[in-house]
Structure formats: structure tokens, C-alpha cells
C-alpha positions as CSV (number, residue, x, y, z in Angstrom):
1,X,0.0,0.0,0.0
2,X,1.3,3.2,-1.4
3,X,-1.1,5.9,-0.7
4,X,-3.3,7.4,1.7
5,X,-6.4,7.1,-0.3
6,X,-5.5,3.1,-0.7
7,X,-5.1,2.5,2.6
8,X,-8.4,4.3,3.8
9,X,-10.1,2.2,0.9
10,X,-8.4,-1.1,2.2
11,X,-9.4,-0.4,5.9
12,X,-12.7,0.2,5.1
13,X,-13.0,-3.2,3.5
14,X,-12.0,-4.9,6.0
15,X,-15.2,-3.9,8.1
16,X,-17.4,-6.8,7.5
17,X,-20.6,-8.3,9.4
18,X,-19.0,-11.7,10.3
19,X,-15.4,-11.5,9.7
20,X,-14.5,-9.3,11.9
21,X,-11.3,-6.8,12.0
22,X,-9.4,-7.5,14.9
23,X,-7.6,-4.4,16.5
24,X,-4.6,-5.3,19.1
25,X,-4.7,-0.7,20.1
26,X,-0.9,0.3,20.5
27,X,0.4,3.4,21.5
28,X,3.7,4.2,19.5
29,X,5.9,3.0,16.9
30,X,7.3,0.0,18.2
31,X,4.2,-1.5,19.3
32,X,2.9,-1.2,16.3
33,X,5.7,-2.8,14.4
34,X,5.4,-5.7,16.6
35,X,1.2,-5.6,15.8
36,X,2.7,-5.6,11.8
37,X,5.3,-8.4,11.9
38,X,2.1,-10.5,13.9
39,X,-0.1,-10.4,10.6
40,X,-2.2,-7.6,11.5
41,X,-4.0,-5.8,8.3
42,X,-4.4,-2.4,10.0
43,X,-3.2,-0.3,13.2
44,X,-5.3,1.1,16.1
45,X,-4.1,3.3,18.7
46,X,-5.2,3.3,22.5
47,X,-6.2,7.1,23.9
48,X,-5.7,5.7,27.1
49,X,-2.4,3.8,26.5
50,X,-1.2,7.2,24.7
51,X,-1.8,9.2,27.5
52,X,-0.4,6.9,30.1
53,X,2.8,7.0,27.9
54,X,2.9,10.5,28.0
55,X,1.9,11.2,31.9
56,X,-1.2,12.3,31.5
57,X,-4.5,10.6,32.4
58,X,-6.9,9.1,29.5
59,X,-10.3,11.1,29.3
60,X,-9.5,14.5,27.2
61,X,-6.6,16.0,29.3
62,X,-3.8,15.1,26.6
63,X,-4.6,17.6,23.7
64,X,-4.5,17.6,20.8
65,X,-0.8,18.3,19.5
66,X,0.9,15.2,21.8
67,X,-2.2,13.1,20.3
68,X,-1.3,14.5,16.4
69,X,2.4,13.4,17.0
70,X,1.9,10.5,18.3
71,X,-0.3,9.6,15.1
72,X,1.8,10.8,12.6
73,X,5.3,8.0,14.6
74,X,2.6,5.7,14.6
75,X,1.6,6.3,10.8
76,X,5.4,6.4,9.4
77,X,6.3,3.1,11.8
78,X,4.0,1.1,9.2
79,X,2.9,0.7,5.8
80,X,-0.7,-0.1,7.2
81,X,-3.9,1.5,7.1
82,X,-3.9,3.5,10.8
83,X,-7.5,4.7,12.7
84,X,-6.9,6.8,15.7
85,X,-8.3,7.2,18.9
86,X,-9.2,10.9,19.2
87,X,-11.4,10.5,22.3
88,X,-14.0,13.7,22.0
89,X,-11.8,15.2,18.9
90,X,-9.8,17.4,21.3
91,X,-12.2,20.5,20.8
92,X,-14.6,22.5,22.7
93,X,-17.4,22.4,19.4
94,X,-17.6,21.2,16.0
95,X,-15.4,23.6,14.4
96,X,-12.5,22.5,16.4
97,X,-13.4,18.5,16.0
98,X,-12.5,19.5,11.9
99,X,-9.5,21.1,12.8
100,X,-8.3,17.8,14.6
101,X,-9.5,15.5,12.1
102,X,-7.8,17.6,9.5
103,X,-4.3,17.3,11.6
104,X,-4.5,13.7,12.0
105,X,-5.4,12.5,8.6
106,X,-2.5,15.0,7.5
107,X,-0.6,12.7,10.1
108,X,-1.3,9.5,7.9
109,X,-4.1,8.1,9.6
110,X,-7.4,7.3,7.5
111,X,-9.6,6.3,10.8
112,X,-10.9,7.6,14.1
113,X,-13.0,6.7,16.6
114,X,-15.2,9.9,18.0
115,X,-17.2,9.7,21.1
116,X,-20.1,11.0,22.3
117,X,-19.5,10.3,26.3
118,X,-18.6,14.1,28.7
119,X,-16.1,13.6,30.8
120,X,-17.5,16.8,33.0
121,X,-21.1,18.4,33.1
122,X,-24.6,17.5,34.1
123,X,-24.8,14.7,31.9
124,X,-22.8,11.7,30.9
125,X,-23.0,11.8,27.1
126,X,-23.2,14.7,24.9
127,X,-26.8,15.3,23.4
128,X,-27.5,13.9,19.6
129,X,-27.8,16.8,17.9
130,X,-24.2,18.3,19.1
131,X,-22.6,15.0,18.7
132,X,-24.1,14.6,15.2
133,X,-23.0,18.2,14.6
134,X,-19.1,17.1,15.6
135,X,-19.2,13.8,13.1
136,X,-20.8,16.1,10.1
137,X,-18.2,18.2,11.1
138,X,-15.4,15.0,11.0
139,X,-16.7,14.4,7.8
140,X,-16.5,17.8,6.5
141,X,-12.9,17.9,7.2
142,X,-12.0,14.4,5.6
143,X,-14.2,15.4,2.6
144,X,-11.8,18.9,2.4
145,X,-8.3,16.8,2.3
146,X,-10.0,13.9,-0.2
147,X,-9.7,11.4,2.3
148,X,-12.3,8.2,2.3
149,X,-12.0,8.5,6.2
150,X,-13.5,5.5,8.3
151,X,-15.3,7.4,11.2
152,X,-16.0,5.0,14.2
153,X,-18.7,6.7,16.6
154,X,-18.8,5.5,19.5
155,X,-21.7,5.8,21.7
156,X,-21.4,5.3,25.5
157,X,-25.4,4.8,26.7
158,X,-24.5,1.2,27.7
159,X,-21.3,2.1,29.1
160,X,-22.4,4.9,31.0
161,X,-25.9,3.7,32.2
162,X,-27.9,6.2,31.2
163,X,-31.2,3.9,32.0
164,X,-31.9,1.1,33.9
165,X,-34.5,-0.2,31.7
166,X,-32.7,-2.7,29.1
167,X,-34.9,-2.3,25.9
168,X,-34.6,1.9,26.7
169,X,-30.7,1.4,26.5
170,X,-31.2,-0.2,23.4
171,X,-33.9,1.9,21.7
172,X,-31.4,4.9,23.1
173,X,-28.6,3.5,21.5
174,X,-30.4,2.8,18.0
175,X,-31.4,6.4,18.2
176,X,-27.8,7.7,18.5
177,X,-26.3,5.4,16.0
178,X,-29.1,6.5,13.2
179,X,-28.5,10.3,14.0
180,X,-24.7,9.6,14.0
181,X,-24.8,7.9,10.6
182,X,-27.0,10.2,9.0
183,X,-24.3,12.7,10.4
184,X,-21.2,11.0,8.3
185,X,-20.3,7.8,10.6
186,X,-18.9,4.7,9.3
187,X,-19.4,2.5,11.6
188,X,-20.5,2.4,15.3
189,X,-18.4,1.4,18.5
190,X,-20.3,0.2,21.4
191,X,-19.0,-0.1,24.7
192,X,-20.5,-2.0,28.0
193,X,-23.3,-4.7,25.7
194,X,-24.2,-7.1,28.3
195,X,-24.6,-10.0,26.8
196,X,-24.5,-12.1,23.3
197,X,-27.9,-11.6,22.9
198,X,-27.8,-7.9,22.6
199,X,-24.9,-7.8,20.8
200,X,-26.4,-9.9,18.1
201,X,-29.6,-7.7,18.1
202,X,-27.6,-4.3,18.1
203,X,-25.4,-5.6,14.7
204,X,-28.9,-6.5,13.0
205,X,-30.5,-3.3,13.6
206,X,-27.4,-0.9,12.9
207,X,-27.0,-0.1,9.0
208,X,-23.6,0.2,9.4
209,X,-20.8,-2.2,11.0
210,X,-20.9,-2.8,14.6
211,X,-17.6,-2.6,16.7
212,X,-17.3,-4.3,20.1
213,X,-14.6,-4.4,22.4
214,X,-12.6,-7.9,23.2
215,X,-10.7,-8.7,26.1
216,X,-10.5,-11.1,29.4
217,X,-14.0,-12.3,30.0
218,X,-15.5,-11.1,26.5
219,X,-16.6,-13.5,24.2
220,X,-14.2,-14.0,21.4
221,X,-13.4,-13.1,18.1
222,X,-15.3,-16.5,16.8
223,X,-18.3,-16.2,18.7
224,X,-18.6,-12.2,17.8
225,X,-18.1,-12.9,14.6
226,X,-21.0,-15.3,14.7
227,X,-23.1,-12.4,16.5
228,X,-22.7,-10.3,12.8
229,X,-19.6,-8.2,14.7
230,X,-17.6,-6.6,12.5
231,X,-14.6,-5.2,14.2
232,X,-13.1,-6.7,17.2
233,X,-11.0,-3.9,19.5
234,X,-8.6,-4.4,22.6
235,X,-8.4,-1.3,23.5
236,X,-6.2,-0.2,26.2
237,X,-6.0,-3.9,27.5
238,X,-2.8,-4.7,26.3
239,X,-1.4,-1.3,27.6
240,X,-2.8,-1.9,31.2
241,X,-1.2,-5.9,30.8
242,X,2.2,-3.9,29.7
243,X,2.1,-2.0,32.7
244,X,1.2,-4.6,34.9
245,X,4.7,-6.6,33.9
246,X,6.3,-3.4,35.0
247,X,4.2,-3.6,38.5
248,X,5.4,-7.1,38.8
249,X,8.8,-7.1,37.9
250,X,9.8,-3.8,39.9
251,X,7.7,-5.4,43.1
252,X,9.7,-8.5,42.6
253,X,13.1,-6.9,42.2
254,X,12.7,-4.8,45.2
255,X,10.9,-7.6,47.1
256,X,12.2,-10.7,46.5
257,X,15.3,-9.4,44.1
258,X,14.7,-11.8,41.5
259,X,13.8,-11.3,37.9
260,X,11.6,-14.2,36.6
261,X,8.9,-12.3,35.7
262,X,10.9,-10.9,32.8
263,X,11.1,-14.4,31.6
264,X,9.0,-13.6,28.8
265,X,10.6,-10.6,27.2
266,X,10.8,-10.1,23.3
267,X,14.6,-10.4,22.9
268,X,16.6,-7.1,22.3
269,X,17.9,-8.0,19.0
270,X,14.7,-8.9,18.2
271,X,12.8,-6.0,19.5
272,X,15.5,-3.5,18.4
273,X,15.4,-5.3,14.6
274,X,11.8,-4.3,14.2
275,X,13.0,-0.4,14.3
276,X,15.5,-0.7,11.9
């Protein structure tokens, strides 16, 4: 894959009801070279392993500038399609949701996932019409550089409770999804689905292919595939089981003074290789 328009053509293909695309989320260069060498067809970043990475908390705080660079390492480490997390775009209103999507397709990537949770306010997710207003807005910007971008929106009504009442979640979530795809999404990422059944019922009513995180506990990448998922996403698992080798190694170093839990390590000629 040469060029940016081929790549954000290929990673759209790869969104299908059934087979689903399987995301391991990294968040820099080297990780994803060592996603690349493991067979994977396209490269997804982690917001939350990005800002962990960078000392900042996940949830809006790391702006848009350390996000845009970290894209753009990401994006020369690999000749792969790339989708970026952008969390809530890094902007205040629609306007400045274009400006970032602008920025990090110019950074290489030709996907993001844009959500509609608030991480401050009254309420827990943003209303329909302002978070439709952001993805026309995502679109807008794509459309102005030429790029085919694959917009993820990802809609937090499960994650964030917002009713008790199981077929009001759903019907709630419907609502968003329609709104957000009449707005310019690609495809929709849901977050906190409580069971298969729902899952299977959420992919047959969307128009659009439905993304669902994996993980510990989650079923996998068969069975959702069997449910008419279409993308599979780890999120910032793999960061948080990164970091927890560095909890357990420096706990047993300073405990015990011992170093078997870095057993497991990725050789340094090996690792170092995978740069050059």
C-alpha cells in the first residue's frame, strides 16, 4: 500500500458483518511494528495507553498536539492502514473537531473513533444533535483533504448507564447510532453490551458495522463474529497488561530481588530489529 487514499479504501474493507477486523490498540511505533510483523491488516491506537505514555490521564486531558504526533510516529512506523483514537476530537465544538480530524489525517491516519461520552457536566453523554454536529463536522474535514476517512462513533449509553431499563438502553442506543450515521459515521463502537444476545440484536439493527470491544472475560473473536460483529478492538487492554509486567517485575526486584517475571521478554535484537 502506497497511498493514503488506498489505505483508507483497504481499511474500510475490512469492516465486515461476520469477519470481523481485529484491533490489538498500541500506542507508538514500536508496538505497532510488533502488531505488523504479527499479521495484522491495520493499526489502532489506544487514547488511554497514549496518555499513560505521555503522563497524563486518559479522558480528554492530553490535547490535541501530543495526540497528532503520536499519530503521525505511529503512521510512518507502518505501511498499514492506521485509525486513531481521538477521544471527544480534542475541541470544545464542532469547528474545532474538523480542525483535529484535519491534523491527524495530514498525520497518515485514515480512521478515528469519535465519542459522544462528557467527561464533565450535568450529563454523561453529549446530546444527539451536538454530537451529530461534531461527526458532520469530521466528515467535513475528511471530505476537504480527499480522504475516504472511516469514522467510528462510538456511543457510550450502555457504558455509562444512562437507564436502567434494558430495551430503553437499546432503543437509546439505536437512536444515537441512526443520527450519527445520518451525520457521516462509518461505523459504530459500542462499549459495555451485556450479553451475546444484545450484541447480536444491536449488529442487525445498525446499517452500518458494529464494533465491540474484546478482552479477558468477553466473548471472542469467533463467537462475535457469529453475533454479525464486524470489528473486534482491545483497547487499552494490552497497555494496562504492559504496565502490569512493570508492577510485577519492579515489586519482585525490590521484594524478592529476582527477575523471573521478565522471563518472557521479546529479545533485544529482536525488538531493536523491528526499528530498523
Amino acid at each position: 500500500m502506497t497511498t493514503q487514499t488506498a489505505k483508507a479504501l483497504a481499511f474500510q474493507a475490512l469492516h465486515r458483518a461476520g469477519h470481523p477486523l481485529a484491533l490489538a490498540n498500541v500506542w507508538d511505533a514500536a508496538g505497532a511494528r510488533i502488531v505488523a510483523a504479527a499479521g495484522a491488516p491495520a493499526i489502532a491506537t489506544t487514547s488511554a495507553g497514549v496518555a499513560w505514555a505521555l503522563g497524563t490521564q486518559d479522558g480528554g486531558t492530553l490535547g490535541r498536539a501530543l495526540a497528532v504526533e503520536l499519530v503521525a510516529r505511529v503512521a510512518d512506523a507502518v505501511d498499514l492502514p492506521v485509525t486513531a483514537d481521538i477521544e471527544d476530537g480534542y475541541a470544545t465544538d464542532p469547528a474545532g473537531v474538523g480542525e483535529t480530524v484535519a491534523e491527524v489525517l495530514k498525520a497518515g491516519a485514515v480512521g478515528i473513533n469519535l465519542e459522544d461520552s462528557l467527561r464533565a457536566g450535568p450529563a454523561p453523554l453529549r446530546e444527539v444533535d451536538d454530537q451529530a454536529a461534531r461527526i458532520a463536522a469530521a466528515r467535513a474535514a475528511a471530505e476537504g483533504v480527499g480522504v475516504p476517512l472511516y469514522l467510528n462513533a462510538r456511543i457510550d449509553t450502555y457504558l455509562c448507564g444512562v437507564s436502567d431499563d434494558p430495551a430503553e438502553l437499546f432503543r437509546l442506543t439505536v437512536e444515537r447510532a441512526t443520527a450519527y450515521v445520518a451525520a457521516g459515521a462509518s461505523g459504530v463502537f459500542v462499549f459495555g453490551l451485556p450479553d451475546r444476545a444484545t450484541i447480536a440484536e444491536l449488529a442487525a439493527a445498525l446499517p452500518v458495522p458494529l464494533n465491540v470491544p474484546g478482552g479477558p472475560g468477553r466473548p471472542s473473536v469467533a463467537e462475535l463474529a457469529g453475533l454479525g460483529v464486524a470489528r473486534v478492538s482491545l483497547g487499552s487492554t494490552i497497555a494496562e497488561s504492559a504496565y502490569a509486567v512493570v508492577q510485577r517485575a519492579a515489586r519482585e526486584l525490590y521484594t524478592e530481588g529476582s527477575y523471573t517475571e521478565l522471563a518472557a521478554a521479546i529479545p533485544y535484537g529482536e525488538l531493536n530489529g523491528l526499528l530498523g
